[in-house]
C-alpha positions in Angstrom: 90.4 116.7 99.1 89.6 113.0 99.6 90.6 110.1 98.0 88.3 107.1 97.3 89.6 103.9 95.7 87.2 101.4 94.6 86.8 97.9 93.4 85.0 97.2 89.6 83.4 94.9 88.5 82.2 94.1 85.2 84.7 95.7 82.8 86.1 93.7 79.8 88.1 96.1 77.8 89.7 99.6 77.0 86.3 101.1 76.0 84.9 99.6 79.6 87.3 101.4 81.6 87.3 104.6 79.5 83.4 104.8 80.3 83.6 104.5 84.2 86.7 107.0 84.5 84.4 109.2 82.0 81.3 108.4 84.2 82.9 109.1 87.6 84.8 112.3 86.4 81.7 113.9 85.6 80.2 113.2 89.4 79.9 116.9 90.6 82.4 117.2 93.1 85.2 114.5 91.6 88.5 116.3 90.3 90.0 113.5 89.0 89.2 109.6 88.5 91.8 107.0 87.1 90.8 103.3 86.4 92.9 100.4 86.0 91.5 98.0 83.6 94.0 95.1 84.9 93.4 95.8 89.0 89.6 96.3 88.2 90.1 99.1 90.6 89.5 102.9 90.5 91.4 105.6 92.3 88.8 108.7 92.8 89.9 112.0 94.3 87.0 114.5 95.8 86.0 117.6 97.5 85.4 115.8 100.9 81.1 116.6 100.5 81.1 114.4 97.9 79.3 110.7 99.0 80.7 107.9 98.2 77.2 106.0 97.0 76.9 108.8 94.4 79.8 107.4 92.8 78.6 103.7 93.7 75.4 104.6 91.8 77.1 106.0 89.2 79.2 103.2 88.2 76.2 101.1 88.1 74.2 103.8 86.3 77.2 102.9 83.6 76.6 99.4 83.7 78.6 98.2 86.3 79.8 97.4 89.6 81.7 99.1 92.2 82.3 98.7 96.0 84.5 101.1 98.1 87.7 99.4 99.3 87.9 100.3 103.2 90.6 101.6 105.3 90.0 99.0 108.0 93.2 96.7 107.1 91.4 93.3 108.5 88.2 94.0 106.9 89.8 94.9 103.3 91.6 91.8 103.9 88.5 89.5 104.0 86.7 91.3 101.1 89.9 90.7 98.7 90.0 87.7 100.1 86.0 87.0 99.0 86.3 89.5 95.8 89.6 86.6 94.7 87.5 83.6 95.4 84.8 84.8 93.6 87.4 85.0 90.7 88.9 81.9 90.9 85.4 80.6 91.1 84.8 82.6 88.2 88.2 81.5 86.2 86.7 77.7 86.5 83.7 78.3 85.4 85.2 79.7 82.4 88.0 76.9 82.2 84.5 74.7 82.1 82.8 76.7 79.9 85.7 76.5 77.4 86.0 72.7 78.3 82.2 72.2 76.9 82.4 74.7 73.8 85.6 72.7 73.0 84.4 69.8 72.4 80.7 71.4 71.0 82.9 73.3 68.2 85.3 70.3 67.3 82.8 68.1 65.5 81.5 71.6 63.8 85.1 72.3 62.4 85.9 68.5 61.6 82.7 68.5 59.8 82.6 71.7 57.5 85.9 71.5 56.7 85.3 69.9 52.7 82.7 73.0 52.4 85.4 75.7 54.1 88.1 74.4 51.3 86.0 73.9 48.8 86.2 70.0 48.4 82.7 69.4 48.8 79.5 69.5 51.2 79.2 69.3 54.9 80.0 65.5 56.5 77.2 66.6 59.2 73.9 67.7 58.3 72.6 71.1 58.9 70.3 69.8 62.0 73.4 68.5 63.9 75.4 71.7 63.3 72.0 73.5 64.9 72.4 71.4 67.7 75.8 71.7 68.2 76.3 75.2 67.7 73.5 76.0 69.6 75.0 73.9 73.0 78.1 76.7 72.2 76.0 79.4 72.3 74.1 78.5 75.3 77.2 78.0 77.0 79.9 80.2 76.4 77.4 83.4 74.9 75.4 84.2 77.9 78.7 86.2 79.6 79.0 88.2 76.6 75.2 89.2 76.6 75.3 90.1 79.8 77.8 92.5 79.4 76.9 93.9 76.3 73.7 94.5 77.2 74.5 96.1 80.7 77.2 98.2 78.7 74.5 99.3 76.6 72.0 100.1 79.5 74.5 102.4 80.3 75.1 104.1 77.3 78.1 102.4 75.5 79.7 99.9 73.8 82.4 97.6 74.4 84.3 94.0 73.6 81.5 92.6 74.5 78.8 94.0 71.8 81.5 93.7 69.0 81.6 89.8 69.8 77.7 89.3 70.5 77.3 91.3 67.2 79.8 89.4 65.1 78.9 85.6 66.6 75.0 87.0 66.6 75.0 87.8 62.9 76.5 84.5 61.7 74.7 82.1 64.3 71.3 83.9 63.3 72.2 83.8 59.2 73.1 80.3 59.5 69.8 79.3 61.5 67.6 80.6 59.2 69.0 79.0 56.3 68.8 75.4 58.3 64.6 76.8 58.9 64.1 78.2 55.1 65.3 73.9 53.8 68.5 75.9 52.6 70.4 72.5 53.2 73.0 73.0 50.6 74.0 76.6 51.4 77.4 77.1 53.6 76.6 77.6 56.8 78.7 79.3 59.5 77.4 77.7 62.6 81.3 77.1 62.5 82.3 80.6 62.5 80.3 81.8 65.9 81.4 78.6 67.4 85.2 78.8 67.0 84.7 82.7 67.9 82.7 82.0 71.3 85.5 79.5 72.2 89.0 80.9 70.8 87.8 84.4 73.0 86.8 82.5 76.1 89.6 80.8 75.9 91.3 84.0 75.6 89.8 85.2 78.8 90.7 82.3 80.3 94.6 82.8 79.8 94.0 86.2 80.3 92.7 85.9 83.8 95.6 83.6 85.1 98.1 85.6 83.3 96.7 88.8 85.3 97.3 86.8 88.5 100.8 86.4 88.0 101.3 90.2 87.4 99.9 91.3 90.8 101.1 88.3 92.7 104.0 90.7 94.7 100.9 93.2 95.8 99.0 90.1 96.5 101.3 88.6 99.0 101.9 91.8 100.3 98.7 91.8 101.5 98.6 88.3 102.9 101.5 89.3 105.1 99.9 90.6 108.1 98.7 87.8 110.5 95.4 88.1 111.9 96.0 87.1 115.5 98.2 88.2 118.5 100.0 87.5 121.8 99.7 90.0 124.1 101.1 90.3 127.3 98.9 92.1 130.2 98.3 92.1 133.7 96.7 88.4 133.7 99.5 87.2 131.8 99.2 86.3 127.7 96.4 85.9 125.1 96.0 85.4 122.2 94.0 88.8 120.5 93.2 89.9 117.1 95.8 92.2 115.6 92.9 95.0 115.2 92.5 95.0 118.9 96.2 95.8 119.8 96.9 99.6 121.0 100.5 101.3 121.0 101.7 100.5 124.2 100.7 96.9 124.3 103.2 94.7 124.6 103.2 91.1 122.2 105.0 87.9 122.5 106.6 86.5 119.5 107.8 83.4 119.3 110.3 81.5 116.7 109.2 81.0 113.2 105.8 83.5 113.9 105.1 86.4 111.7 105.5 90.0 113.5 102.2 91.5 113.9 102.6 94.6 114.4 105.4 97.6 114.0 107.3 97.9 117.5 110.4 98.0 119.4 112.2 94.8 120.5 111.5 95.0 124.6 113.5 91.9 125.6 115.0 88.7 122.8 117.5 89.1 120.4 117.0 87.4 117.1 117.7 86.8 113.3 114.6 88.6 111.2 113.3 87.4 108.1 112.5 91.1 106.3 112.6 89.9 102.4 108.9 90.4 101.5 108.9 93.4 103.0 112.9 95.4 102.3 113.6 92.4 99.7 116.9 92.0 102.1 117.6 88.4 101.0 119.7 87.4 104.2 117.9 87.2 108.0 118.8 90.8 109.9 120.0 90.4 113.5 117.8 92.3 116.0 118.0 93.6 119.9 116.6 95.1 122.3 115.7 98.4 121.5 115.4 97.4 117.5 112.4 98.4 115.4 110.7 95.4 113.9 108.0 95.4 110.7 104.7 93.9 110.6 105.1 91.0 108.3 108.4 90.0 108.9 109.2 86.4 110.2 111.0 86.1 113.2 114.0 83.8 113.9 115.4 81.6 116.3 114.3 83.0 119.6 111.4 84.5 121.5 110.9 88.5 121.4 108.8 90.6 123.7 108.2 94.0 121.5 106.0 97.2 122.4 103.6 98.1 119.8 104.4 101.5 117.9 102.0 100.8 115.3 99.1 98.5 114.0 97.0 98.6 110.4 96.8 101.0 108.4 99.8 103.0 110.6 102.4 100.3 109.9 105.1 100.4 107.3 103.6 97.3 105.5 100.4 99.1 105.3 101.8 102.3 104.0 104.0 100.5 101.6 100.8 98.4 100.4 99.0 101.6 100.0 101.7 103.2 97.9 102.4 99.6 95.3 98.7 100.8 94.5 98.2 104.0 94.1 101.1 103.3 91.5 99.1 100.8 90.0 96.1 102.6 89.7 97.7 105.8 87.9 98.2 106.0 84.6 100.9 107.1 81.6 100.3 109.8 79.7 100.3 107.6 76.6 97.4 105.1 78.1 95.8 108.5 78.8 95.4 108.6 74.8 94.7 105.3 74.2 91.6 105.5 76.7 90.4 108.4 74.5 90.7 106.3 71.4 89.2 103.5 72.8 86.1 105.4 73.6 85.4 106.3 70.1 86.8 102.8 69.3 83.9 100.5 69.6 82.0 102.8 67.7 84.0 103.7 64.6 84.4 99.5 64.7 80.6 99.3 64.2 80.4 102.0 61.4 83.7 100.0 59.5 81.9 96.9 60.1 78.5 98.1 58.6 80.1 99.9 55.6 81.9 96.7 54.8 78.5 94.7 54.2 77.2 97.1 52.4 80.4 97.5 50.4 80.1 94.0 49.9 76.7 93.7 48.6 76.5 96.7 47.0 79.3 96.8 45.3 80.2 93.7 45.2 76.6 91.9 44.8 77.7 89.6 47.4 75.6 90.0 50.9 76.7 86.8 51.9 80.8 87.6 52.0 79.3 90.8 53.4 78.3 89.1 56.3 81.3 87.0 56.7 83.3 90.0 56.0 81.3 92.2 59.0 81.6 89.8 61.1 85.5 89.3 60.7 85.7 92.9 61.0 83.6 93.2 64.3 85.6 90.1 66.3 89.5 91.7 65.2 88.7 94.6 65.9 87.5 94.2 70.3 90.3 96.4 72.1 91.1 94.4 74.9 94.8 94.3 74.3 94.5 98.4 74.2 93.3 98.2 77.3 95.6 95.9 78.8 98.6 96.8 77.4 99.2 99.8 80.0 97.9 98.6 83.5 99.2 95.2 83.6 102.8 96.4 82.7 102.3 98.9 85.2 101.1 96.2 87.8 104.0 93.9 87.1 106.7 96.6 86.7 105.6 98.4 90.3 104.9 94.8 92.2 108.6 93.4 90.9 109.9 96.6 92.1 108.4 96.5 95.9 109.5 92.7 96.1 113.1 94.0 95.8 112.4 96.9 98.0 112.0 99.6 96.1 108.5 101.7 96.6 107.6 104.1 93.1 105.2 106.6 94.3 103.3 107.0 91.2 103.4 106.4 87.4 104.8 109.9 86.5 107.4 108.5 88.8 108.1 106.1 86.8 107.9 108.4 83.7 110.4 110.4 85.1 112.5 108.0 86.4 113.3 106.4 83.0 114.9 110.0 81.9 117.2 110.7 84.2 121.0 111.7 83.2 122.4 113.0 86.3 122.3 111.6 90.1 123.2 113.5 92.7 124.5 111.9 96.6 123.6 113.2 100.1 127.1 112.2 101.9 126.7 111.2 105.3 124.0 108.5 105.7 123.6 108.2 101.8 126.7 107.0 100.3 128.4 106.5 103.6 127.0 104.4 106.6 126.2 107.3 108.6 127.5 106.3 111.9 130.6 108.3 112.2 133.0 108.2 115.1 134.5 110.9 117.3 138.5 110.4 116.0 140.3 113.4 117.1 139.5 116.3 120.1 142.0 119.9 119.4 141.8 122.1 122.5 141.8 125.8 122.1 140.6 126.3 126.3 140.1 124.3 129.1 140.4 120.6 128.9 139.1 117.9 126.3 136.4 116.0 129.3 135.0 120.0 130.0 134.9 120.6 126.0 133.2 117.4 125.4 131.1 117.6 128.6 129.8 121.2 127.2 129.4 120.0 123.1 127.6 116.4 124.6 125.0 118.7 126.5 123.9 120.7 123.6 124.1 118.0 120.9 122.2 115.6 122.8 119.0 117.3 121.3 120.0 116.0 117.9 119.3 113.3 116.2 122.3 113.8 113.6 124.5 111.0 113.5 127.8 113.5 114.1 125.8 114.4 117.4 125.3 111.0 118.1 128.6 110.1 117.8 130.1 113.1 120.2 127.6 111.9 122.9 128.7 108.8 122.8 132.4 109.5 123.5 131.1 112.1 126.4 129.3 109.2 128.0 126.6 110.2 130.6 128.3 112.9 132.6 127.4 116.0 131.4 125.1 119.0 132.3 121.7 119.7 130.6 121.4 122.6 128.4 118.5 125.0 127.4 117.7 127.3 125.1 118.7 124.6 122.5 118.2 125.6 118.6 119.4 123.7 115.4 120.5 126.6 113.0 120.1 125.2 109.4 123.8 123.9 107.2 125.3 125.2 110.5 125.0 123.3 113.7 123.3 123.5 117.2 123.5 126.6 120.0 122.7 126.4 123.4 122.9 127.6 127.1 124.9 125.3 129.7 124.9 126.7 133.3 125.2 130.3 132.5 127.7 130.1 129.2 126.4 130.3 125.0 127.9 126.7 123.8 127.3 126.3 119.6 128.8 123.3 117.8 128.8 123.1 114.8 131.0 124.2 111.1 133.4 127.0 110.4 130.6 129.1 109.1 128.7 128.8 112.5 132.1 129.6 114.9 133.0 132.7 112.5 129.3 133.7 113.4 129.7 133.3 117.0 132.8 135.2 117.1 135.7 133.0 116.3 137.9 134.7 114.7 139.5 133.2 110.4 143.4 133.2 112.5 141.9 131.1 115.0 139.8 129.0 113.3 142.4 128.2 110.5 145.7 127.9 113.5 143.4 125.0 114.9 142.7 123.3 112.1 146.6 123.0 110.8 146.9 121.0 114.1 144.4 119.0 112.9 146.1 116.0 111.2 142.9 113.2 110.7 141.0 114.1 107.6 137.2 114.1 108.4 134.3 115.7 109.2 135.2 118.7 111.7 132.8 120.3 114.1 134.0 123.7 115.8 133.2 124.5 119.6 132.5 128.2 120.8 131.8 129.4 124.4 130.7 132.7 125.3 131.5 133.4 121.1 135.4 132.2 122.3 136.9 129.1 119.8 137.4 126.6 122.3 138.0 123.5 120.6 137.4 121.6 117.6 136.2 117.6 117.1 137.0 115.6 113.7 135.0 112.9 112.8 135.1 110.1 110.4 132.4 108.1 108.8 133.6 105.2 106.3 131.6 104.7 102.8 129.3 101.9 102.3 130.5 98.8 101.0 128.6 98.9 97.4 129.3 102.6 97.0 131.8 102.7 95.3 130.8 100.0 92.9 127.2 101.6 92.6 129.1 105.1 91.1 130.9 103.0 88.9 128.0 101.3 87.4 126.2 104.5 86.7 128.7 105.8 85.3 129.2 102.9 83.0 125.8 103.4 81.9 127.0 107.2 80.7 125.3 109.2 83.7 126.8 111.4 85.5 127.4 111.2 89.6 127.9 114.2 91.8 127.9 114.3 95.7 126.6 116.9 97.5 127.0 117.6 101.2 127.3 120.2 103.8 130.8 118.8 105.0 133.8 120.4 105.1 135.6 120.0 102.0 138.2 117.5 103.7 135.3 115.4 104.6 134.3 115.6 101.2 137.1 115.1 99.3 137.8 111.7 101.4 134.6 109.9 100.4 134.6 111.0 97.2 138.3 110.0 96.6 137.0 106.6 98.5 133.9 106.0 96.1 135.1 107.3 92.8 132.9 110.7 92.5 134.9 113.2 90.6 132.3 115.8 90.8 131.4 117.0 94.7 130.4 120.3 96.3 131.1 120.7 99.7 130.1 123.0 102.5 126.6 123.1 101.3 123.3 124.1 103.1 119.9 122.6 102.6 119.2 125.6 100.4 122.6 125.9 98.9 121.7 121.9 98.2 118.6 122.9 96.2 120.4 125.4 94.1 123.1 122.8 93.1 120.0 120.6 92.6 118.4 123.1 90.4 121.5 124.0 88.3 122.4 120.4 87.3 118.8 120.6 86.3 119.3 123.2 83.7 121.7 120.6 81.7 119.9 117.1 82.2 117.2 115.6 84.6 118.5 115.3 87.9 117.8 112.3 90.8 118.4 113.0 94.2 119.3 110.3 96.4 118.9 111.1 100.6 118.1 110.2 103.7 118.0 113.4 106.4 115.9 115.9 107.6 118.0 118.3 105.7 117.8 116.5 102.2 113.7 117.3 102.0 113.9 120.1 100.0 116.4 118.8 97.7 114.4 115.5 97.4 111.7 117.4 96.7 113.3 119.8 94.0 114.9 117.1 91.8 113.3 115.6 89.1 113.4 112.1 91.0 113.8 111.8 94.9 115.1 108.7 95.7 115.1 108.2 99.6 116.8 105.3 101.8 114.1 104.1 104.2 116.8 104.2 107.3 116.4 108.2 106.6 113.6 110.5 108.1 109.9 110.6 107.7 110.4 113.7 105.8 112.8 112.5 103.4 110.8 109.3 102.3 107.7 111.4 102.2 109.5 114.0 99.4 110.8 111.4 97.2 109.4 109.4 94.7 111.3 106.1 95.2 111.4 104.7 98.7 114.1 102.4 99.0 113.3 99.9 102.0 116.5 99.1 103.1 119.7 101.4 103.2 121.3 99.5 99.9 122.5 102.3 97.2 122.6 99.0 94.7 119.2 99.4 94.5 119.2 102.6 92.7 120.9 101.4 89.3 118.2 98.7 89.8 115.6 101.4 90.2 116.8 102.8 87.2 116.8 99.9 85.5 112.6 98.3 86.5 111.6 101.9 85.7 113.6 101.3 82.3 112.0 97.7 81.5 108.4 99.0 83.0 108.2 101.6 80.2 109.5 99.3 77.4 107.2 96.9 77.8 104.0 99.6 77.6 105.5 100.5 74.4 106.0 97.0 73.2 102.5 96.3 74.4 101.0 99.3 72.8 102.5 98.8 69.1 101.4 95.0 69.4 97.9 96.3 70.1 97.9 98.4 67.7 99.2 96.0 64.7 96.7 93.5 65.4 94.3 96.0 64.8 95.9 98.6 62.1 96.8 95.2 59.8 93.7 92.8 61.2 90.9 95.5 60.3 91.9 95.9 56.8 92.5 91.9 56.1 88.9 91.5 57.7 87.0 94.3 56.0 88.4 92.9 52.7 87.6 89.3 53.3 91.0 87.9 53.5 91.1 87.1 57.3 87.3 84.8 57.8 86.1 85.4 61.4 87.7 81.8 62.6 91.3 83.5 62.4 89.9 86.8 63.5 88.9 85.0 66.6 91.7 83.5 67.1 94.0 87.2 66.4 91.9 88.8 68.9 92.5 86.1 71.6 95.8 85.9 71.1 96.4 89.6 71.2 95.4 89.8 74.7 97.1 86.8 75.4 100.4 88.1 74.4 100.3 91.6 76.0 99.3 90.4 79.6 101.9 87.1 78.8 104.4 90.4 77.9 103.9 92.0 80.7 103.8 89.2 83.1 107.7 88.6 82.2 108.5 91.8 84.5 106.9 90.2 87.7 110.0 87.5 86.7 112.5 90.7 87.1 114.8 90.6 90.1 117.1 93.5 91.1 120.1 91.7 91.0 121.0 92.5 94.4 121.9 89.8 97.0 
């Protein structure tokens, strides 16, 4: 399968984005197709013989426009950069537009007021209201007719029709009254007038209000610098960043952005990481430190080898996955989108019946009109539209400035029902960089036990192996044959003897003996994490190591528990281990001893009484991430665990789960709030127009402010911070 995302153009409403999802999920080929109203930006996913101009040309079949966003990170960069000019060229043009209809419509109002409360005729004869109301449409009605009319090429209807209908009907009635002599009779040159300008000013809002709810994915994208300098043969240049190749090495100096993702070759600085991890405070960095494109550097110069550039780099990944979020969709906008397509039809059937009503009925085709007219301007489902995608865009975009990455918007479904989280141990709710704190010799002496354990362990990447070969230094023999045995440890063959370290369940498999195991362990007197030595299947020592919690642990279990969920830690330590941290950071529930498997079937039985979160960082935790309902990974953990989970943390702070919890929370409030204040306008406006007690001025003015106040709702979650500092 292949994924295409591309860029919209031309949609003004629910109905508009319902038709191009409808249009491109009926490409042959295409499995699925979500479009976000709010991004103007579609996410299509295809067998890979499926061309992309096929969905191009059906897009524009549909009445619209679409252009494929491209992998190439520099030249994506310079069409969003073009695609956002042309928008705020676009947004003044409208500001003017509303400007000039302004001041058109005010004389219009001013004027018919003593005929619109029944004090009297007109102060402004019938040729001066042509005039003026005519400069309105000339100005602020072309946008609409281009839309409706390219909608309707393509076989639907949308916002766009409803207001050229509605502002049509009464501009037209009104102007052939002023050509019939009917000088006397009220016109409502004032209706389409306030309409045309209450709804561009609505769009007008609308558009800088959408700004400010993708302004985190926006400067996300503006992190990467375009330029270079790279250090060769010659000496340096300055390059474009496309041009670099892993290897290369780049010179950065103080106060530049890092260009690429690489490892600190010579320098030692303070980094700037908070628009990328959200870390509020500069990091300090050495040689042999990984540095992110995107981040500023400090006080000093830094030579760094290139590991990645583009779309490899952790910025570009993390970009990638703030918009595939953005671009999915809830189940519940899933319904509204289906509504919506039958929406602007049913609107012109209500809208129909209600003239006739009215002048059949009634006798009156005149309040018929009016009536019609009121109907078809309440009743444009922009705020339906809008009410889903640019909570979604300002949820998700808050969320990534903190540093936390939701993979998608079941994600965020899911996240928002969680009752239980469960802890990996080492790495997860402690530091992970445990130390070598006592050495028990059952043969030979402690430097040949730790010569023999640093040989085989200096495969791994665990941190307990880490920590041994650090103690062992670099005087020890290699080792073949090495093999990591899963929840266990490592084996291996140094010289011509079987070395395995690793837990009790390992040595008893070797052929250590339960007396011997359990006669070195009582002289064991550090609590910790202990790792068994066997030679030849002999018990020939034992290590204990000790890793210390993480500062906000402890804090973090008490504040999910305060908000009535319950906490459980689950490792594959030995229950000493285990009972130490948890004692340390207030978990009452653990399970100790555990494998990666025995770790999924903990997983899966808390399951069975609430929804479970996983939160990990090692190789080990992957199925477990991946078994939970939620898997939250710390970004200091392995590819493998980040790519199970659903939330990516970017930096190893557990604070930021509680605030996880808590965007997730918000995120799906506001669609709800957004959703039933959409719906009102509509459920109570329809009514009130259809029976002439709302006139089309204050329908125009409802329907404006409806979208107003959605995307204005929304745009309060971009204002969310996680609380963390």
């Amino acid at each position: 399968m292949t994924t295409h995302s591309l860029d919209i153009s031309g949609m003004t409403c629910a109905a508009c984005s319902a038709r191009v999802e409808k249009t491109l999920s009926r490409v042959p080929g295409v499995t699925r197709a979500n479009v976000n109203l709010a991004m103007e930006r579609a996410s299509v996913e295809t067998g890979t013989d499926v061309a992309v101009d096929a969905l191009i040309a059906a897009v524009s079949k549909a009445g619209y426009e679409a252009r494929l966003r491209r992998d190439d990170l520099a030249a994506q960069r310079l069409a969003d950069e073009r695609r956002d000019a042309e928008r705020r060229a676009d947004e003044r043009q409208t500001l003017l537009r509303l400007v000039v209809s302004a001041l058109l419509t005010v004389p219009l109002v001013i004027g018919m007021l003593p005929m619109m409360t029944g004090t009297g005729h007109a102060w402004i004869g019938p040729w001066t209201q042509t005039v003026l109301a005519t400069g309105v449409m000339a100005v602020a009605a072309p946008r609409f007719m281009r839309e409706a009319v390219a909608a309707l090429r393509g076989g639907s209807a949308n916002m766009a029709v409803l207001v050229v209908l509605g502002t049509g009907v009464a501009y037209v009635y009104s102007l052939v009254l002023v050509l019939l002599g009917e000088t006397h009779a009220h016109l409502h040159y004032e209706a389409a007038a306030v309409i045309l300008t209450l709804i561009t000013a609505g769009k007008y809002l609308e558009a800088r209000a959408k700004r400010s709810t993708s302004a985190a994915l926006t400067a996300l994208g503006r992190l990467a610098p375009r330029e270079a300098e790279r250090i060769g043969p010659s000496g340096a240049e300055i390059v474009a960043v496309e041009s670099l190749g892993a290897g290369d090495r780049v010179r950065v100096r103080p106060g530049a952005i890092i260009p690429c993702d690489g490892r600190i070759l010579a320098g030692q600085s303070s980094i700037d990481e908070a628009l990328v991890t959200g870390e509020s405070l500069p990091v300090d960095r050495k040689p042999g430190d990984v540095v992110i494109t995107g981040t500023v550097n400090g006080e000093a110069v830094l030579d760094i080898e290139v590991t990645a550039v583009g779309a490899d780099t952790r910025l570009a990944r993390m970009t990638r996955l703030v918009e595939d979020a953005q671009i999915g969709q809830a189940p519940i906008q899933k319904l509204v989108d289906r509504i919506s397509a039958i929406f602007v039809p049913t609107i012109l059937v209500i809208a129909a019946l209600t003239f006739l009503g009215w002048w059949l009925i009634g006798g009156d085709a005149v309040a018929g009109m009016v009536s019609a007219v009121a109907v078809l301007v309440i009743a444009c489902p922009c705020a339906l539209g809008l009410a889903t995608p640019t909570a979604l865009v300002a949820g998700t975009g808050a969320a990534a400035r903190a540093g936390i990455l939701i993979r998608d918007i079941e994600t965020l479904e899911r996240t928002d029902a969680i009752r239980t989280i469960a802890f990996d141990k080492t790495g997860t709710l402690t530091l992970g960089e445990p130390e070598l704190v006592e050495i028990a010799v059952a043969e030979g002496s402690e430097a040949e036990l730790l010569a023999l354990a640093a040989a085989v362990e200096a495969q791994s990447e665990h941190p307990l192996a880490r920590a041994l070969v650090r103690r062992a230094g670099a005087d020890f023999p290699p080792a073949i044959e090495t093999r990591a045995i899963a929840g266990r440890g490592l084996a291996g063959v140094v010289g011509n003897q079987r070395v395995a370290v690793g837990n009790a369940r390992l040595a008893a498999e070797e052929g250590a003996d339960r007396a011997s195991l359990d006669a070195l362990t009582s002289r064991l007197t550090v609590r910790g994490t202990t790792s068994f030595v066997t030679i030849d299947g002999r018990l020939a020592g034992a290590f204990v190591f000790a890793d210390r919690a993480r500062p906000e642990a402890a804090d973090v279990v008490g504040d999910l528990k305060a908000r009535g969920l319950s906490v459980v830690m689950l490792t594959g330590d030995n229950e000493a281990a285990a009972e130490a941290i948890a004692a340390e950071t207030g978990v009452t529930d653990y399970r100790a001893g555990l494998t990666p498997e025995d770790k999924v079937a903990a997983v899966r039985e808390l399951g069975t009484r609430s929804d479970v979160a996983f939160v990990g960082d090692g190789l080990n935790d992957g199925p477990a991430l991946a078994a939970a309902k939620l898997g939250i990974a710390l970004s200091s953990g392995t590819e493998v665990a980040r790519e199970a989970a659903g939330i990516t943390l970017m930096r190893p702070d557990l604070r930021l789960v509680p605030a996880a919890l808590d965007i997730a929370h918000r995120t799906k409030r506001t669609i709800r709030q957004n959703l039933v204040w959409a719906f009102v306008y509509n459920v109570i406006g329809i009514p009130l127009a259809a029976f002439g007690i709302l006139s089309p001025v204050f329908a125009g003015a409802a329907m404006a402010l409806s979208s107003v106040s959605v995307v204005t709702n929304s745009a309060r979650l971009a204002r969310w911070r996680a609380g963390v500092k």
